[in-house]
DSSP file (Angstrom, degrees, kcal/mol; ACC not computed):
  #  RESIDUE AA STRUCTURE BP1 BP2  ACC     N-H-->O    O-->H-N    N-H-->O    O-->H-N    TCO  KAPPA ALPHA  PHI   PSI    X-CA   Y-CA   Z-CA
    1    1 A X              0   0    0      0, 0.0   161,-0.1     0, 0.0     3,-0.0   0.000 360.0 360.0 360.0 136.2  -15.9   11.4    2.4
    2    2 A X     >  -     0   0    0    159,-0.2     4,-2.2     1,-0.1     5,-0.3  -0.146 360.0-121.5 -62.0 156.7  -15.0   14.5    1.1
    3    3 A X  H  > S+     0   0    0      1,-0.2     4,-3.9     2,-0.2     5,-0.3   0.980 120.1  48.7 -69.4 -36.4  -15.9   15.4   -2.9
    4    4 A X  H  > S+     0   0    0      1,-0.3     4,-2.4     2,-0.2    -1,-0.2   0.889 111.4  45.7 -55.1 -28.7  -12.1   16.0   -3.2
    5    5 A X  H  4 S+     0   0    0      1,-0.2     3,-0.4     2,-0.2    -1,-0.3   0.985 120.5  38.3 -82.9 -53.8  -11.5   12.8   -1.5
    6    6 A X  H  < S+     0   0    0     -4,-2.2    -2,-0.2     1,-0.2    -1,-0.2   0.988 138.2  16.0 -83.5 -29.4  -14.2   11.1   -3.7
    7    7 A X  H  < S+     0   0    0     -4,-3.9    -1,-0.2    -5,-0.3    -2,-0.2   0.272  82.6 147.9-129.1  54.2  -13.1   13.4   -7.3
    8    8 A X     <  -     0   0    0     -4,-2.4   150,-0.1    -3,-0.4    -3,-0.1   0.642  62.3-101.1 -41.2-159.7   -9.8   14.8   -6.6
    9    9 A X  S    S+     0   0    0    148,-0.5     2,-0.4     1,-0.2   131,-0.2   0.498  98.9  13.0-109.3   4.2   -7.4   15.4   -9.5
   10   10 A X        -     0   0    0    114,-0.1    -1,-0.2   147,-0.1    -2,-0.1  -0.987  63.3-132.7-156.0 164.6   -5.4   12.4   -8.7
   11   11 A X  S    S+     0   0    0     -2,-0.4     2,-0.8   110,-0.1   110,-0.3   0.054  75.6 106.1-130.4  40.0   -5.4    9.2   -6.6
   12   12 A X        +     0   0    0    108,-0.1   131,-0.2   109,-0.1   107,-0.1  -0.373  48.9 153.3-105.1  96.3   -2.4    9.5   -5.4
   13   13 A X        -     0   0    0     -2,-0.8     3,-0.2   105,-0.3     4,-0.2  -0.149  58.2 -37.4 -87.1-171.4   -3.9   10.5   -1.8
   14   14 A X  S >  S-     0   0    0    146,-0.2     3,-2.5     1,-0.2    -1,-0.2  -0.052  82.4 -75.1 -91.4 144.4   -1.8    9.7    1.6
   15   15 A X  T 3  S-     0   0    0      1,-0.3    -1,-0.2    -3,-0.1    53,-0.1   0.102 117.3  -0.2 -37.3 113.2    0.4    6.3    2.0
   16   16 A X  T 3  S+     0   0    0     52,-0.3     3,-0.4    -3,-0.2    -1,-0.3   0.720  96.1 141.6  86.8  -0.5   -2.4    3.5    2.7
   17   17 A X    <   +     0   0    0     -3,-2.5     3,-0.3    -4,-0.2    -1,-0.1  -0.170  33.5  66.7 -87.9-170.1   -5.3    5.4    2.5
   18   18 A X  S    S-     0   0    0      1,-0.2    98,-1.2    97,-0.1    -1,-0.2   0.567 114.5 -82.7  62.4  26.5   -8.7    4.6    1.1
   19   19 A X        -     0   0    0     -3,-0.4    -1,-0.2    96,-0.1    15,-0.2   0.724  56.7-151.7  80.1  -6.6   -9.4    1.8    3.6
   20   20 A X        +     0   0    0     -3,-0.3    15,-1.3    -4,-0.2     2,-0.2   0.235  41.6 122.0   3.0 105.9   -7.1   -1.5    1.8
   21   21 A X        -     0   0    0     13,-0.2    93,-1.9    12,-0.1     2,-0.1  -0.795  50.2-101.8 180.0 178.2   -8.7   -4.7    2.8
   22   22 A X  E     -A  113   0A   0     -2,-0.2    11,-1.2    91,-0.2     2,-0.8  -0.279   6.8-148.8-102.4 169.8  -10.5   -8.1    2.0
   23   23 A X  E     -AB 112  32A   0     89,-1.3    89,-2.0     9,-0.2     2,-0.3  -0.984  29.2-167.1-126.7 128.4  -13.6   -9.6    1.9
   24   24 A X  E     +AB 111  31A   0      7,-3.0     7,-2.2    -2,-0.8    87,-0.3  -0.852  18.1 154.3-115.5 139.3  -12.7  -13.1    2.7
   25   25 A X  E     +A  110   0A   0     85,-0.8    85,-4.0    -2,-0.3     2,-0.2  -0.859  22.1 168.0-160.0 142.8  -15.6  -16.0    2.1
   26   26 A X    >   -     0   0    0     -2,-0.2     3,-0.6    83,-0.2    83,-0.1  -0.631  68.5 -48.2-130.3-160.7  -16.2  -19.5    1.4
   27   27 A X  T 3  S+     0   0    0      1,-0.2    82,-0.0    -2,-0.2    81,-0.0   0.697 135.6   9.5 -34.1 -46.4  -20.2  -21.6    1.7
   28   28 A X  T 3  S+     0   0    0      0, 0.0     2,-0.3     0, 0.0    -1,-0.2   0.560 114.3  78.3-147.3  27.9  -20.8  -20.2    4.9
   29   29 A X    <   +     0   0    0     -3,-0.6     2,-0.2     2,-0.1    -3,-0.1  -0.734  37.9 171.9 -98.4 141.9  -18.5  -17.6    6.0
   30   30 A X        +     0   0    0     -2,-0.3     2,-0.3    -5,-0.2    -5,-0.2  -0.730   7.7 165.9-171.3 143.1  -17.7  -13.8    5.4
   31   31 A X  E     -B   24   0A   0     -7,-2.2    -7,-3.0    -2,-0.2     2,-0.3  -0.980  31.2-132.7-157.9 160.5  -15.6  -11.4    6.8
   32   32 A X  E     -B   23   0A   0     -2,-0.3    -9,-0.2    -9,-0.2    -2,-0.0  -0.798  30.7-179.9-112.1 135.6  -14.0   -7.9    6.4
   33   33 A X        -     0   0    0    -11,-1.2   -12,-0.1    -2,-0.3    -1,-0.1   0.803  13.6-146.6-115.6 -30.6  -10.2   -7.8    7.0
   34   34 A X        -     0   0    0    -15,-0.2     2,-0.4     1,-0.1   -13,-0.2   0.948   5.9-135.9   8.1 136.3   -8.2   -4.9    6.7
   35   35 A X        +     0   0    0    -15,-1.3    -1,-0.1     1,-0.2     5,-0.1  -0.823  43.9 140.8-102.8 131.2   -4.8   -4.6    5.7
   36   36 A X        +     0   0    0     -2,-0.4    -1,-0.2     3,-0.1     3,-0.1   0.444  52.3  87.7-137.9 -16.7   -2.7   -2.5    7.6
   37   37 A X  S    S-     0   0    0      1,-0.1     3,-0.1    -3,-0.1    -2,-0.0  -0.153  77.1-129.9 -49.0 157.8    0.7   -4.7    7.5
   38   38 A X  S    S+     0   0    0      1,-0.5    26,-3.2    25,-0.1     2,-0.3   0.777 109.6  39.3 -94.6 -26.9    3.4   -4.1    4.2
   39   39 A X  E     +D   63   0B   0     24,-0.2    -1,-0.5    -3,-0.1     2,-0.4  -0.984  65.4 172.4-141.8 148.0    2.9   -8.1    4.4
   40   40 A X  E     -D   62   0B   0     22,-1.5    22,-2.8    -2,-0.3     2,-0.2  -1.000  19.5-162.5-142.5 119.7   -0.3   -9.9    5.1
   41   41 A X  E     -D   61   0B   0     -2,-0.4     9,-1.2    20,-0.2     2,-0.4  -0.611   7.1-169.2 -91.2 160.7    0.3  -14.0    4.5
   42   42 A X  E     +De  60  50B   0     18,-1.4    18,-4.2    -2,-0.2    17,-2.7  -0.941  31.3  96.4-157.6 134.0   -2.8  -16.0    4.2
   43   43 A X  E    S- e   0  51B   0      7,-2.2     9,-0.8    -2,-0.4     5,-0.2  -0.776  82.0 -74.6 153.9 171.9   -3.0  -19.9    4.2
   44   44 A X  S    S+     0   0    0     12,-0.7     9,-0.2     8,-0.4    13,-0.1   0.765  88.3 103.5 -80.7 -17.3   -3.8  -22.3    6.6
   45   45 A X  S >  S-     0   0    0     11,-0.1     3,-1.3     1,-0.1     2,-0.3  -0.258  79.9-114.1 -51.5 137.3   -0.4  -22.6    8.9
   46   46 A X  T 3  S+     0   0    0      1,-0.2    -1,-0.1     5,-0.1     3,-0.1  -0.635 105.8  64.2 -94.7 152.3   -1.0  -20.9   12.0
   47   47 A X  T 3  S+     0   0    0      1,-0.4    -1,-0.2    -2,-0.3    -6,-0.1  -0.080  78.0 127.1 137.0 -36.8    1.4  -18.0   11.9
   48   48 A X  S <  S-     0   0    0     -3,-1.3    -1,-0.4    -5,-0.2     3,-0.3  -0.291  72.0-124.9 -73.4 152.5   -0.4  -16.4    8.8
   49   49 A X  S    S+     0   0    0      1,-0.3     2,-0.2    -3,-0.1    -7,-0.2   0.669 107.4  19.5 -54.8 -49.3   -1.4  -13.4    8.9
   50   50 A X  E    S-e   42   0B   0     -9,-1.2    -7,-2.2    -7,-0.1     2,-0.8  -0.968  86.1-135.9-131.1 128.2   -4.7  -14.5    8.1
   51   51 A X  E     -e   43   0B   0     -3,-0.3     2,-0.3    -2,-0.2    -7,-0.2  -0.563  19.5-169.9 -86.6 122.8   -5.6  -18.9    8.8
   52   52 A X    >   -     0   0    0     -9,-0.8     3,-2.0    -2,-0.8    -8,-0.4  -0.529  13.7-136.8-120.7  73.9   -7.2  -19.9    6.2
   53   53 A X  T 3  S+     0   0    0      1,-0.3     3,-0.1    -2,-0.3    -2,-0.0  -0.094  88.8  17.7 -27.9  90.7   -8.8  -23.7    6.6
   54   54 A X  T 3  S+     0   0    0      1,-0.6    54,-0.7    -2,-0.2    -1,-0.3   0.428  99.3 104.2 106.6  13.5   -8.3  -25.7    3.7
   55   55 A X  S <  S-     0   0    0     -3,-2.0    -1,-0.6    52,-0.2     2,-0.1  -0.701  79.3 -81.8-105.7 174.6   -5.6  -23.9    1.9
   56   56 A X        -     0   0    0     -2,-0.2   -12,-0.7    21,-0.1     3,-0.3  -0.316  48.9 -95.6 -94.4 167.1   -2.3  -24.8    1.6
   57   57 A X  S    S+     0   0    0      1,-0.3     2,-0.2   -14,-0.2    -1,-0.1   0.678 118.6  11.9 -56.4  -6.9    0.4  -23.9    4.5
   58   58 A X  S    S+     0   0    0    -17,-0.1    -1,-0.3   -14,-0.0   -15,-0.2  -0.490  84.8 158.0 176.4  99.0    1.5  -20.9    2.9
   59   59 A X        +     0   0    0    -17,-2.7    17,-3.9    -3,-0.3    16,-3.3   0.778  57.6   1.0-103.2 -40.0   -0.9  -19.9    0.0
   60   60 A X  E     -DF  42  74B   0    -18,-4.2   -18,-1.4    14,-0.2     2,-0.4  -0.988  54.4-151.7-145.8 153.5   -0.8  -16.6   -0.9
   61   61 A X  E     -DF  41  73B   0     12,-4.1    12,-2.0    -2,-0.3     2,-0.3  -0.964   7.7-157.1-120.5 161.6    1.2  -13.3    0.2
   62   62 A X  E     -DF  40  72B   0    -22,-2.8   -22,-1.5    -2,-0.4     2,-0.3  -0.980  13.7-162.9-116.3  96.2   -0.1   -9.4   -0.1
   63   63 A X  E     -DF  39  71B   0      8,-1.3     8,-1.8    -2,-0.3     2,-0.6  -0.604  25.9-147.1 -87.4 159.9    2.6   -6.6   -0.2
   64   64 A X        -     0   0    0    -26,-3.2     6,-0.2    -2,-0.3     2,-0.1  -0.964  42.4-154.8-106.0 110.4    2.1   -3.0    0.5
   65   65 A X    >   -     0   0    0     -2,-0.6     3,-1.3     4,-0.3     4,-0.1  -0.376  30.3-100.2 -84.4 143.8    5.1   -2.1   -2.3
   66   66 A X  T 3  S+     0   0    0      1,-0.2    80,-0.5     2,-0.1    79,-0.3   0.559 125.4  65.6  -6.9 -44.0    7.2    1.0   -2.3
   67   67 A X  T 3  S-     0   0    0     78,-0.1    -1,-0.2    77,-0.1     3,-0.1   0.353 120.2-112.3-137.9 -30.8    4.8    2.3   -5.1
   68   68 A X  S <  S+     0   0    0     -3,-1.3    53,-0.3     1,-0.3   -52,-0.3   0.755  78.8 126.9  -5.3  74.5    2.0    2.2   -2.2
   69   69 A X        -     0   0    0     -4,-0.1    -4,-0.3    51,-0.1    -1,-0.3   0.014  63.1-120.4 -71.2 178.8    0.1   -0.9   -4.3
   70   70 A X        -     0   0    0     28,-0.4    28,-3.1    -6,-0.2     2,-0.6  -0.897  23.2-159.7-125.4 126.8   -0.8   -4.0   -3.0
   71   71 A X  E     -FG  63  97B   0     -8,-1.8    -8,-1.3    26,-0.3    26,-0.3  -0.782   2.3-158.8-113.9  81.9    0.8   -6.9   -4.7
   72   72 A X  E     -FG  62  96B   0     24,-2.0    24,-3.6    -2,-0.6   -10,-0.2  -0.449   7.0-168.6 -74.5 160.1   -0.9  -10.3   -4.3
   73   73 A X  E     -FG  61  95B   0    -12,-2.0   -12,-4.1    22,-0.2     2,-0.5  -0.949  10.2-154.0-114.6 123.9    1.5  -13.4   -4.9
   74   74 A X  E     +F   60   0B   0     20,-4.0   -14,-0.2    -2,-0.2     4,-0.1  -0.639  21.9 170.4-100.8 154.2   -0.4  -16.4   -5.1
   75   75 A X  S    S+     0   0    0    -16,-3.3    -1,-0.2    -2,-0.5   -15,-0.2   0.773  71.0  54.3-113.7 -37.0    2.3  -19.6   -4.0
   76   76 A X  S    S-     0   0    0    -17,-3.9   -17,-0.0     1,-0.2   -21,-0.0  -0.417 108.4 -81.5 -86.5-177.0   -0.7  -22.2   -3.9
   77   77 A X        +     0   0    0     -2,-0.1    30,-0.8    -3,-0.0     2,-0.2  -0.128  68.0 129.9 -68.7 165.1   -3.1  -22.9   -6.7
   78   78 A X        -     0   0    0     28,-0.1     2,-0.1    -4,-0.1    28,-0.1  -0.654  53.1-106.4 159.9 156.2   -6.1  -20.5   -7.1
   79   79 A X        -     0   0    0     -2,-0.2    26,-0.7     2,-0.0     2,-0.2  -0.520  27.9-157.8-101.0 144.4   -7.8  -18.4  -10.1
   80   80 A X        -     0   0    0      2,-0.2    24,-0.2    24,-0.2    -2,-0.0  -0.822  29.2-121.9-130.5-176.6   -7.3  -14.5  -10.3
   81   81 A X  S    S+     0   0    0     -2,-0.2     2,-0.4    22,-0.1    23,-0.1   0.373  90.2  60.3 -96.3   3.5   -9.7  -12.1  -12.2
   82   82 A X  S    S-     0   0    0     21,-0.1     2,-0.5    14,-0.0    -2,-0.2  -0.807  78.0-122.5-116.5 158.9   -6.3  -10.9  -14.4
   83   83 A X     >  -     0   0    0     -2,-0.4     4,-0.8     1,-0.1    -2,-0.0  -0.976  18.6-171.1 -88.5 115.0   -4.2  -11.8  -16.2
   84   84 A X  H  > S+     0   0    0     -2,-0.5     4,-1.6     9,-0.2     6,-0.4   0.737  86.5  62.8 -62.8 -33.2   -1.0  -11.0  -14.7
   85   85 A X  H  4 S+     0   0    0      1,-0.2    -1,-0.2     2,-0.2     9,-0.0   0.967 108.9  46.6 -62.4 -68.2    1.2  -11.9  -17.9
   86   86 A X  H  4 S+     0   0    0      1,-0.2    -1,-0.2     2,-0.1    -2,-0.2   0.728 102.3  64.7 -61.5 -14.5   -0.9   -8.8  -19.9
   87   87 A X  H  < S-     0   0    0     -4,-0.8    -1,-0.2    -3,-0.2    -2,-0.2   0.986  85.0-149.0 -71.1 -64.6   -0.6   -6.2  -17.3
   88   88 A X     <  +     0   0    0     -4,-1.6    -1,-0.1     2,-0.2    -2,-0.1   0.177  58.8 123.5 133.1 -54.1    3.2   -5.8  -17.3
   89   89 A X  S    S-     0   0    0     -5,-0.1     2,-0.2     1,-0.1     7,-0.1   0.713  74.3  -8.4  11.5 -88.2    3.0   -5.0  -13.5
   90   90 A X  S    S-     0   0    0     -6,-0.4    -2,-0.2     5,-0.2     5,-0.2  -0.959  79.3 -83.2-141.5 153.4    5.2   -7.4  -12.3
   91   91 A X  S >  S+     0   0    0     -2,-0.2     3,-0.5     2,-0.1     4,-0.2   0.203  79.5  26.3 -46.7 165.1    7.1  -10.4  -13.1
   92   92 A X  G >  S-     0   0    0      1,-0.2     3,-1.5     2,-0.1     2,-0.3   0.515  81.5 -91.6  60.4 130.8    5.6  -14.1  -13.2
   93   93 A X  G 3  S+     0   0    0      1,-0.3    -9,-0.2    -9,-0.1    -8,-0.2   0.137 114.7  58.0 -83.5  23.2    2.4  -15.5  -13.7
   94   94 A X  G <  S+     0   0    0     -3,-0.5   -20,-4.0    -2,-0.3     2,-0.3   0.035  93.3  74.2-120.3  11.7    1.3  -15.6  -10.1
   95   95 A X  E <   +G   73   0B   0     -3,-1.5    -5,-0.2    -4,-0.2     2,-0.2  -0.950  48.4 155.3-148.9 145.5    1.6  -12.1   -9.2
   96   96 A X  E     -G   72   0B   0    -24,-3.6   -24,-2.0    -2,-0.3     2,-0.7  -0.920  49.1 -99.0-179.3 168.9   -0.4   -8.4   -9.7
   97   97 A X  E     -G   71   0B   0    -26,-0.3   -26,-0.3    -2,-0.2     2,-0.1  -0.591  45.7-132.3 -79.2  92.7   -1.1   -5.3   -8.6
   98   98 A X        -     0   0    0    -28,-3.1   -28,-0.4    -2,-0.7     2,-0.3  -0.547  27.2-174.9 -72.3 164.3   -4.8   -5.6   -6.8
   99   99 A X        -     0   0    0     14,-0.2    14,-0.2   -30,-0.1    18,-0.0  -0.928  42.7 -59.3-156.3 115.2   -6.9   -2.9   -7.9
  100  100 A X  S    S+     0   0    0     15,-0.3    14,-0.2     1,-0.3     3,-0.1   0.272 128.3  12.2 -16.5 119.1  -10.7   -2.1   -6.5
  101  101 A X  S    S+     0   0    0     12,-1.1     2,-0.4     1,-0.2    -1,-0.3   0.951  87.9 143.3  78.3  42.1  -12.6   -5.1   -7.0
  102  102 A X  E     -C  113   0A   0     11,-1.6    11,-0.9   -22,-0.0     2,-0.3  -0.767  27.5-172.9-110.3 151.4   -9.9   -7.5   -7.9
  103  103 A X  E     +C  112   0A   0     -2,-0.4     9,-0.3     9,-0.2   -22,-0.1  -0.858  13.6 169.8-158.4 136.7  -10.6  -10.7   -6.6
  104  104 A X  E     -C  111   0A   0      7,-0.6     7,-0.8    -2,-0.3     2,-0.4  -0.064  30.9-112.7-129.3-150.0   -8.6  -14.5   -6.3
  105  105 A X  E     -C  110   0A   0    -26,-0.7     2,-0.5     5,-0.2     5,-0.2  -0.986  11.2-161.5-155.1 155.3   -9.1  -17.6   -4.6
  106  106 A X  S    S-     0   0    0      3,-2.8   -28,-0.1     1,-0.6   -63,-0.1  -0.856  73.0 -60.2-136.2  95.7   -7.1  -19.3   -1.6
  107  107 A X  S    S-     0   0    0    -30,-0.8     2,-1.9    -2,-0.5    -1,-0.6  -0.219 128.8 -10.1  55.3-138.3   -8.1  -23.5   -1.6
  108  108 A X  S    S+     0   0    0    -54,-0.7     2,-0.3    -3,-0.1    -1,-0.2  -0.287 117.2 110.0 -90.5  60.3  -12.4  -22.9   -0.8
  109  109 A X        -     0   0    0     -2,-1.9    -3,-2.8   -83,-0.1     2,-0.4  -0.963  54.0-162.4-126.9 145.6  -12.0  -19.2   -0.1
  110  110 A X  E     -AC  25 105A   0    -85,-4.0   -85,-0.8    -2,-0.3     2,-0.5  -0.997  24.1-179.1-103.2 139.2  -13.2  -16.7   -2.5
  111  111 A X  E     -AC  24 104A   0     -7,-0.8    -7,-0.6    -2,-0.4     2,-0.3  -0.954  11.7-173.4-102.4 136.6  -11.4  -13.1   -1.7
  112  112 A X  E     -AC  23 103A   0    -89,-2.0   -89,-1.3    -2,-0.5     2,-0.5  -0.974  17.8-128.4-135.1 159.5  -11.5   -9.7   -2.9
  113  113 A X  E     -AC  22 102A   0    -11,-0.9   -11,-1.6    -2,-0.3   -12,-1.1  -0.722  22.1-172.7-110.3 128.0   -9.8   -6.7   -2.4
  114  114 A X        +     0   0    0    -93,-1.9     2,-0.5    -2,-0.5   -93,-0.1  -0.844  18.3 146.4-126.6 116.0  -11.1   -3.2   -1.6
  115  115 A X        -     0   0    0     -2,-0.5   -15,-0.3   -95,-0.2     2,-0.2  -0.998  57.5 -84.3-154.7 159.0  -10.0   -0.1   -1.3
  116  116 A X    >>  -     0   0    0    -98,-1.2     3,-4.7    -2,-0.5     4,-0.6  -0.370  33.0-128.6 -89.2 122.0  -11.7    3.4   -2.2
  117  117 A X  G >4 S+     0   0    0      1,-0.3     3,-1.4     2,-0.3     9,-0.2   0.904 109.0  73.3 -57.6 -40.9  -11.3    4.2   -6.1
  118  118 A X  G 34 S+     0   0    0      1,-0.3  -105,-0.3     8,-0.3    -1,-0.3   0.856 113.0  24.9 -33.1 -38.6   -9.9    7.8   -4.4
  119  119 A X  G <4 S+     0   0    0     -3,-4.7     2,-1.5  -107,-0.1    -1,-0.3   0.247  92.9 103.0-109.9  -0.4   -6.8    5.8   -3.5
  120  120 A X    X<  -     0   0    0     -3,-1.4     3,-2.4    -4,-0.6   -51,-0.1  -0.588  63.1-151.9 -88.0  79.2   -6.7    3.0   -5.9
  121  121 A X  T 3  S+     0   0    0     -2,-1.5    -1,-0.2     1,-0.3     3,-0.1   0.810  86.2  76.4 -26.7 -31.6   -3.9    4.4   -8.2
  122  122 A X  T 3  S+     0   0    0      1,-0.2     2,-0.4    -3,-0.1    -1,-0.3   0.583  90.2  48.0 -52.2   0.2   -5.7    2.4  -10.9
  123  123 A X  S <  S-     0   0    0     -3,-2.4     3,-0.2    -6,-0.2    -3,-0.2  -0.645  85.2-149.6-162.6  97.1   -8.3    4.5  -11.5
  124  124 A X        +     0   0    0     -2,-0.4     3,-0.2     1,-0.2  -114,-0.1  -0.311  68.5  27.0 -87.2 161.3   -7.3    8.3  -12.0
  125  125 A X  S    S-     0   0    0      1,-0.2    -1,-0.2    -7,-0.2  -114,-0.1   0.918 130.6 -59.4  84.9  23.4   -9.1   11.4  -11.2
  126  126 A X  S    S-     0   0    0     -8,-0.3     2,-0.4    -3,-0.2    -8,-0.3   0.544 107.5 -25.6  74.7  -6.4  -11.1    9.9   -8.5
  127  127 A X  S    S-     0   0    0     -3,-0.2     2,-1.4   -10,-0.2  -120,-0.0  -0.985 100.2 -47.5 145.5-150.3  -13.3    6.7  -10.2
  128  128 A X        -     0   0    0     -2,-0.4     2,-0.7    -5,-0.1     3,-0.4  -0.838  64.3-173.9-126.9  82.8  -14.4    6.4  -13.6
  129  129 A X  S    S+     0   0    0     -2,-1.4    -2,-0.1     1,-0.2     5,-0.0  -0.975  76.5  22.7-117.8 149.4  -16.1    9.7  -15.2
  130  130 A X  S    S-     0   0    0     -2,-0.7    -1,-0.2     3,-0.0     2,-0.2   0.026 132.0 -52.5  96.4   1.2  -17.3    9.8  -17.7
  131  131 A X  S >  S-     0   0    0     -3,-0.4     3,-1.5     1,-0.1    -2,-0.1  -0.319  74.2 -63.7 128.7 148.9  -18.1    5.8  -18.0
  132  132 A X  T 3  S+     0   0    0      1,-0.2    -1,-0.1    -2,-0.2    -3,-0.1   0.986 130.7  19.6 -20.0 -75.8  -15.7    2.4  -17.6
  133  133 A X  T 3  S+     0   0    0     -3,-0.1     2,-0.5    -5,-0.1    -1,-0.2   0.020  84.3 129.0-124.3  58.1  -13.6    3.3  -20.4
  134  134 A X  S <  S-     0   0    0     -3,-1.5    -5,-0.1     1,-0.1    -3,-0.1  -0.790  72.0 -77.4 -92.9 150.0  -13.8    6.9  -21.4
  135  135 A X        -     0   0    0     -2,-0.5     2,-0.2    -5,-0.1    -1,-0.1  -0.163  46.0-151.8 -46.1 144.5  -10.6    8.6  -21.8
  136  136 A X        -     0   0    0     -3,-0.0     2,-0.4    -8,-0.0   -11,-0.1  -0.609  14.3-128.9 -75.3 143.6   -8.4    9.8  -18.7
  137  137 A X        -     0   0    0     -2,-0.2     2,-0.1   -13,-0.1    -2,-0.0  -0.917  39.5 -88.1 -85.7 171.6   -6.3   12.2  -18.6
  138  138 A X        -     0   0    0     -2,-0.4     3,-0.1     1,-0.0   -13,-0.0  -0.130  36.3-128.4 -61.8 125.5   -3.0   11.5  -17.4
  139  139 A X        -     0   0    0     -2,-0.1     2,-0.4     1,-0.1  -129,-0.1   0.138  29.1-100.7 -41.0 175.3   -2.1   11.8  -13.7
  140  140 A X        -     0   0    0   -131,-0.2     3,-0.1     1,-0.1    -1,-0.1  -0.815  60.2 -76.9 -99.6 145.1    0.9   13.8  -12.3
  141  141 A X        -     0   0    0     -2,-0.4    -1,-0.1     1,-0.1    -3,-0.0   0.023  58.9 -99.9 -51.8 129.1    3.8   11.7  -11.6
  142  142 A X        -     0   0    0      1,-0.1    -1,-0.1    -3,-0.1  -130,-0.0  -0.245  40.6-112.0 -52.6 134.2    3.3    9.6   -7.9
  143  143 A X        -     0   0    0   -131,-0.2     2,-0.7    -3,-0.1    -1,-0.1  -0.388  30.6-101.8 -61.6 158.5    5.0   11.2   -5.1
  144  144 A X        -     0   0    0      1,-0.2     4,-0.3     2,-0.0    -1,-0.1  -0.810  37.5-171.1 -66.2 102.5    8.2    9.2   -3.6
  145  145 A X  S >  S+     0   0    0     -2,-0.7     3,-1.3   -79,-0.3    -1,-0.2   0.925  82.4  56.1 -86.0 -46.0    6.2    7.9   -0.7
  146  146 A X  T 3  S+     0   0    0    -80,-0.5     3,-0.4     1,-0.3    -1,-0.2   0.882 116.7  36.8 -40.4 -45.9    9.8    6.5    1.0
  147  147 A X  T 3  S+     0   0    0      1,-0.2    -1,-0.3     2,-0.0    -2,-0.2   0.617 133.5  29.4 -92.3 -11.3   11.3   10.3    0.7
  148  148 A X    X   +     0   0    0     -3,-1.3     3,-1.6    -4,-0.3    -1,-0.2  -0.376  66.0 160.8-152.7  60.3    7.8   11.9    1.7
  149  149 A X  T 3  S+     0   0    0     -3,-0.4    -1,-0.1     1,-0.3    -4,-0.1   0.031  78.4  43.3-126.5  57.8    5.7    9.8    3.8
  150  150 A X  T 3  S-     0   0    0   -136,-0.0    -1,-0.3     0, 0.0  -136,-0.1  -0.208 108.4-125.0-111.6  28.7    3.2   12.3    5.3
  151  151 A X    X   +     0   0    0     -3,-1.6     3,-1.1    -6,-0.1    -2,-0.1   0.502  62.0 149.2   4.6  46.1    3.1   13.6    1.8
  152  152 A X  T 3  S+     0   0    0      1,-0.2     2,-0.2     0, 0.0    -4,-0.1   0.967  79.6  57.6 -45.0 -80.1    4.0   17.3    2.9
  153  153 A X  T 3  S+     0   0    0     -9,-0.1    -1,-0.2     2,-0.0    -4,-0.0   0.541  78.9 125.7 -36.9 -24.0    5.7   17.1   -1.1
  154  154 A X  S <  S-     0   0    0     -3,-1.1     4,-0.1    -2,-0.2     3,-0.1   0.161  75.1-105.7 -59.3 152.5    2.1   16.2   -2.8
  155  155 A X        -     0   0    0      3,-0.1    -1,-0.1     1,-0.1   -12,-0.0  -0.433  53.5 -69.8 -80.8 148.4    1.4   18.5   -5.4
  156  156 A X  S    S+     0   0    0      1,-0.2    -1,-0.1     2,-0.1    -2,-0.0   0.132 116.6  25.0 -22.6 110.5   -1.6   21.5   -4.5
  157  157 A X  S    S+     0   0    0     -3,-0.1  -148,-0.5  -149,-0.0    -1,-0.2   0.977  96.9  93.9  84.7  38.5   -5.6   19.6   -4.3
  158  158 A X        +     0   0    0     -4,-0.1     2,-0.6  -150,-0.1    -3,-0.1  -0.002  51.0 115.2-146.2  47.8   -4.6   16.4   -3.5
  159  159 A X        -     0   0    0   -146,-0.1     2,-0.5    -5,-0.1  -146,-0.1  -0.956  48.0-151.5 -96.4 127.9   -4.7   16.1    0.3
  160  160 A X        -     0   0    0     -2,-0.6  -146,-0.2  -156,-0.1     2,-0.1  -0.914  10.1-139.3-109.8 145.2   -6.5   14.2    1.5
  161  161 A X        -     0   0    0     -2,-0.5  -159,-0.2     1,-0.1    -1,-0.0  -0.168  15.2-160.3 -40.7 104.4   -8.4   14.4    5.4
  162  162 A X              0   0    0      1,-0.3    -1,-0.1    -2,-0.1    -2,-0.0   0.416 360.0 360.0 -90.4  12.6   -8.3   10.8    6.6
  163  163 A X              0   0    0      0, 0.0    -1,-0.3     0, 0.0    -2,-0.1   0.108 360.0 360.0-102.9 360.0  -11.3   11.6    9.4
C-alpha cells in the first residue's frame, strides 16, 4: 500500500476498493470471505450467498449501496456492535452502515467486517491521526460513483493504484 493509499486526503478512493470482506467464525471455525457482490445473503438455506449452519434460512443481507457502503440488514436475531437507531444512517433497528471493525452475529456465528480505513468512508483522511477521537477535518463531498464509476471525476490526490 501506497502512503497515499494509506493517508490520502480523503477516503473516498475507487468503487469497492480497500479489500470489503468478513471474517466469519463460530467454536471451531474461521474463514476470510470477500465481498465482491452489491448483495451477499448469509443464512443457512442453500442459495445464500454464504451457508451458514445453524442460522436461520435467510438471516442477514449485506448491500454494496449507491453511496459505495456496505449496509448489513439483519432479518434473524443477532447482536450488532451499534446502535443503528443513534447513527441516523438508515432506517430501522436492524440495519447500518458496516464500518472497519464492525462486527454482528448470524445464529452461532460471530462475523466482522473489514475493509482498509483508506476506503472506509467512516474514517477520513486515511485512519485516525492524531488519536480515536481527535478532530477531522471535513472531507470533500463523495463523488457520484453511478455517474463516475472509474472515478475519472475524483478530485486531484485521491487516486488510488489498486495493485
Amino acid at each position: 500500500m501506497t502512503d497515499e493509499q494509506q493517508q490520502g486526503p480523503t477516503t473516498h478512493a475507487a468503487w469497492g476498493a480497500g479489500n470489503p470482506r468478513l471474517i466469519v467464525a463460530s467454536e471451531d471455525s474461521r474463514v476470510t470471505i470477500d465481498l465482491v457482490d452489491d448483495e451477499t445473503t448469509l443464512g443457512a438455506a442453500s442459495g445464500n450467498t454464504i451457508e451458514l449452519p445453524g442460522a436461520d434460512p435467510l438471516h442477514a443481507t449485506i448491500t454494496h449501496d449507491d453511496r459505495d457502503e456496505y449496509v448489513l440488514t439483519l432479518h434473524g436475531e443477532g447482536e450488532m456492535n451499534a446502535d443503528p437507531l443513534a447513527s441516523g444512517t438508515h432506517e430501522g433497528a436492524r440495519t447500518e452502515t458496516l464500518r472497519q471493525g464492525a462486527s454482528f452475529t448470524v445464529g452461532p456465528w460471530r462475523i466482522v467486517f473489514q475493509r482498509d480505513e483508506y476506503a472506509d468512508h467512516g474514517r477520513p483522511y486515511g485512519g485516525r491521526q492524531g488519536g480515536e477521537y481527535s478532530d477531522q477535518p471535513a472531507q470533500p463531498r463523495r463523488p457520484d460513483y453511478a455517474a463516475d464509476p472509474d472515478g475519472a471525476d475524483r478530485p486531484p490526490g485521491t487516486e488510488i493504484d489498486e495493485h
